[in-house]
N, C-alpha and C positions, 0 to 999 in steps of 0.2 A: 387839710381844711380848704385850699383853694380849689383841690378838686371838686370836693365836694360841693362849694359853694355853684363852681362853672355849673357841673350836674345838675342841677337844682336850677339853676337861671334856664338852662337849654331846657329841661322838662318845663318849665312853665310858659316857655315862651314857644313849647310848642304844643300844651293847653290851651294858652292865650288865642294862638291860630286858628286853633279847631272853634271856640268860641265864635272869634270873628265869622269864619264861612258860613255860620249856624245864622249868628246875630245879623248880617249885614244888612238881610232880604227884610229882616223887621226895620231895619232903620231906613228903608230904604222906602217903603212904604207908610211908617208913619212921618217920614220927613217927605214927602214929594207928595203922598198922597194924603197924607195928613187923616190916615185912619189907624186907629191902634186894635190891632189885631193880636190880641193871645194867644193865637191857637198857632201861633208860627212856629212852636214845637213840635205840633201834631204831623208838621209837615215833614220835619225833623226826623219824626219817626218812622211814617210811611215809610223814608227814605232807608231809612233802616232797616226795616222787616220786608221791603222789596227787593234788597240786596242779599238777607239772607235769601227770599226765597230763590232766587235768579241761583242762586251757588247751589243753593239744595234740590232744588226740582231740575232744575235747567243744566246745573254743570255747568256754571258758566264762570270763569275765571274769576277771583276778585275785580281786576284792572278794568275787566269786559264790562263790569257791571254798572260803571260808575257814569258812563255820558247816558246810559238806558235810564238809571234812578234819576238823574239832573232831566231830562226831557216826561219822563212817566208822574213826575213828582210837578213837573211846570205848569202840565196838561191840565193833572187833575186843580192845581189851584188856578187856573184857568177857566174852568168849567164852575169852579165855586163862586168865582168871581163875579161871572157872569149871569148866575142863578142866584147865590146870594146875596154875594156881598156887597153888590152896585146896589140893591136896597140902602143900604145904611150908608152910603159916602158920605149923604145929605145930613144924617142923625148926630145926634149928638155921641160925645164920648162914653159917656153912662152906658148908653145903648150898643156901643160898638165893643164894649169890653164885655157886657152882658151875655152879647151875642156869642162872641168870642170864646169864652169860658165854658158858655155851655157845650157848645162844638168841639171843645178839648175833652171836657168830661164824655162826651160820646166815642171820641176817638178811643180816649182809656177804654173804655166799655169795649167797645166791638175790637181791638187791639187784645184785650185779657181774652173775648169771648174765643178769639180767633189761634189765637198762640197760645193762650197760660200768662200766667203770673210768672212764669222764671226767666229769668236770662236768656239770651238768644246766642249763641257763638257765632264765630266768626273763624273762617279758615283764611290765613294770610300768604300771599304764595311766598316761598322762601326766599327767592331776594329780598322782600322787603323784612322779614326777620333777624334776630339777630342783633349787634353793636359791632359801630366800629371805635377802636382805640383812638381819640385824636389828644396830641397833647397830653398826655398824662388822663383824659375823660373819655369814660365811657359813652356815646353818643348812640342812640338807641336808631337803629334805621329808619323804622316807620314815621317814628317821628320827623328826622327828617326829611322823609315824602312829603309830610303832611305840611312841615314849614314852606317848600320850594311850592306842593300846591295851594298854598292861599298865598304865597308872592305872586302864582301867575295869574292867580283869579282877583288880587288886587289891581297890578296892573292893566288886568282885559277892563275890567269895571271902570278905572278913571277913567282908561282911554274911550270907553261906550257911553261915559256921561259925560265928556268935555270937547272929544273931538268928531262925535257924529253926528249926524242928522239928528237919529233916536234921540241923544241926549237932549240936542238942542227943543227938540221939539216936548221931552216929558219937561222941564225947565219953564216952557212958554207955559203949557196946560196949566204946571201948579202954581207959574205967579196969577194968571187969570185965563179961567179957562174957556169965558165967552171970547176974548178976543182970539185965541186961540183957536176957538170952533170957528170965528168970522174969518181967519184968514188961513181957513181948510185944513186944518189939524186936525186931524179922527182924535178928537179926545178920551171916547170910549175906549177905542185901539189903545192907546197908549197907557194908559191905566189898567187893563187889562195883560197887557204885554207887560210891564211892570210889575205888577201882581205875582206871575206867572215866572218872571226871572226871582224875585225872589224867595217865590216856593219852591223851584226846581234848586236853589243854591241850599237853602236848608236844607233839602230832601238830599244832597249833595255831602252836606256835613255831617245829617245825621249818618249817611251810609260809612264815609270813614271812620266815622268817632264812634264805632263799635267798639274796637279795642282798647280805646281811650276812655270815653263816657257809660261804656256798658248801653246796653238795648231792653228793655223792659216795657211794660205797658202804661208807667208811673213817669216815662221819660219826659212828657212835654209838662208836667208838674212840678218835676224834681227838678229841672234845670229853667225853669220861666224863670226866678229871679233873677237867676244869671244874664238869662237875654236880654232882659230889661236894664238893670246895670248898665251894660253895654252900651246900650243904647242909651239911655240917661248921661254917662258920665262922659260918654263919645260925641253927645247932638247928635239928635235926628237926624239921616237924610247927609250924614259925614260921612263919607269913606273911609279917609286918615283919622278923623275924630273916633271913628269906633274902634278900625286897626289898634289906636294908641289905647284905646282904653281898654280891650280884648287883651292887650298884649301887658299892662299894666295889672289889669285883673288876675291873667291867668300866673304871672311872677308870683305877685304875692298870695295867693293862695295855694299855690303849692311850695312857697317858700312857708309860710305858715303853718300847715301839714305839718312840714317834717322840723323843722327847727321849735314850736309851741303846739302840739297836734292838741294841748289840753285848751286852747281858744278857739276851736273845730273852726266855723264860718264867720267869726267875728273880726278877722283879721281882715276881708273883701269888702264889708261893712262897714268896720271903720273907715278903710282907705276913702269909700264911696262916700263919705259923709265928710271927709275932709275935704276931697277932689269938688264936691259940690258948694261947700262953702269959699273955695278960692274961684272955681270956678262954674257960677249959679247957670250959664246958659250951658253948661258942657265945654269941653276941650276945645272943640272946631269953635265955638262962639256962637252955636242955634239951641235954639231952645227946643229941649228933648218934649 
């Protein structure tokens, strides 16, 4: 029973992970830049079907693929950024989710029109295959890739919002961003660069979380609630608030799964609506 239990904790808490890398780039932008953007799946998945293709056409090792999707996947919501989305900072919410939603349904589209409606594989190289034995628990390797990499992509992230320039300066823009532009902040820049880090971190997530999440054309559909969650039960614009709540979500829904599978998603649900009424502003204390 304890194995099993440890089992079950390590798997979710290295769902939880994969969540977080996906989630952070939305909390990150709608807490600093204070736009909520749907389609931060779509990004997800780019990342994804770029990865396969880089392995398929290219030959390109899984490992190799993974800083090309993170910069290929920043570029492109960079360029969105900058042609579409800087329309709507100003708009209201209605309109940015509007926006958003439709841009995802496109993505589905030209994603089905492009690949198919079926699953996409993934060739994993054989270190990261496999379990290792610890303690009496089977510990699945990939996974723990996937846990050491969102430790180092939490730590780079606190440290690039608390102790650099960048940070200091996206910080100045969202408490006000005319004094910001008066005392020579490229505010465009930095919203734009923001933007842009976290479309390449989802295009990042989506790429690993093949073997985990599966790859399909239904993917930024199938998992937006999940993002949202995250982002809701974490606060906006938290680091630690979404890690905790990524890491909270992904336990018990794969504890949930396997210990009551006949309550399917109502188990992540409830938690959410309990964690919301203790805690109305999110975990961190901001309001999602």
């Amino acid at each position: 029973m304890l194995g099993s239990f440890l089992g079950v904790l390590f798997d979710g808490v290295a769902y939880g992970s994969l969540l977080f890398l996906i989630s952070v780039g939305l909390s990150v932008t709608m807490g600093l830049m204070n736009f909520v953007n749907l389609a931060h799946g779509a990004f997800a998945m780019i990342g994804g079907y770029l990865c396969v293709l880089l392995m398929s056409r290219l030959d390109m090792p899984f490992l190799a693929t993974l800083p090309v999707v993170f910069l290929a996947v920043a570029l492109i919501g960079a360029a969105l950024e900058r042609t579409l989305y800087r329309r709507l900072h100003r708009a209201g919410h209605l309109d940015q989710v509007l926006f958003s939603i439709g841009l995802t349904l496109m993505a589905v589209a030209a994603a089905t029109y492009v690949w198919g409606p079926g699953q996409q594989p993934v060739r994993l190289p054989g270190f990261l295959r496999g379990q290792m034995h610890v303690a009496g628990v089977d510990l699945g390797i990939y996974r723990l890739f996937l846990i050491g990499l969102v430790v180092a992509a939490t730590l780079a992230l606190q440290f690039l919002m608390t102790k650099t320039r960048f940070g200091a300066r996206i910080r100045a823009s969202v408490d006000n961003q005319a004094a910001a532009a008066g005392l020579g902040i490229p505010v465009d820049q930095v919203f734009v660069l923001t933007f842009a880090l976290g479309a390449g971190l989802a295009g990042l997530g989506g790429a690993v979380g093949i073997d985990v999440l599966g790859l399909d054309p239904t993917f930024p559909i199938k998992y937006m609630v999940y993002f949202l969650l995250v982002v809701a039960v974490g606060g906006a614009g938290s680091i630690k608030g979404s890690l905790l709540a990524a890491l909270l979500l992904g336990i018990f829904d794969v504890a949930g799964k396997y210990y009551v599978p006949e309550a399917g998603a109502f188990i992540i649900y409830g938690l959410m609506l309990v964690l919301l009424l203790f805690f109305p502003d999110g975990l961190s204390g901001k309001k999602a």
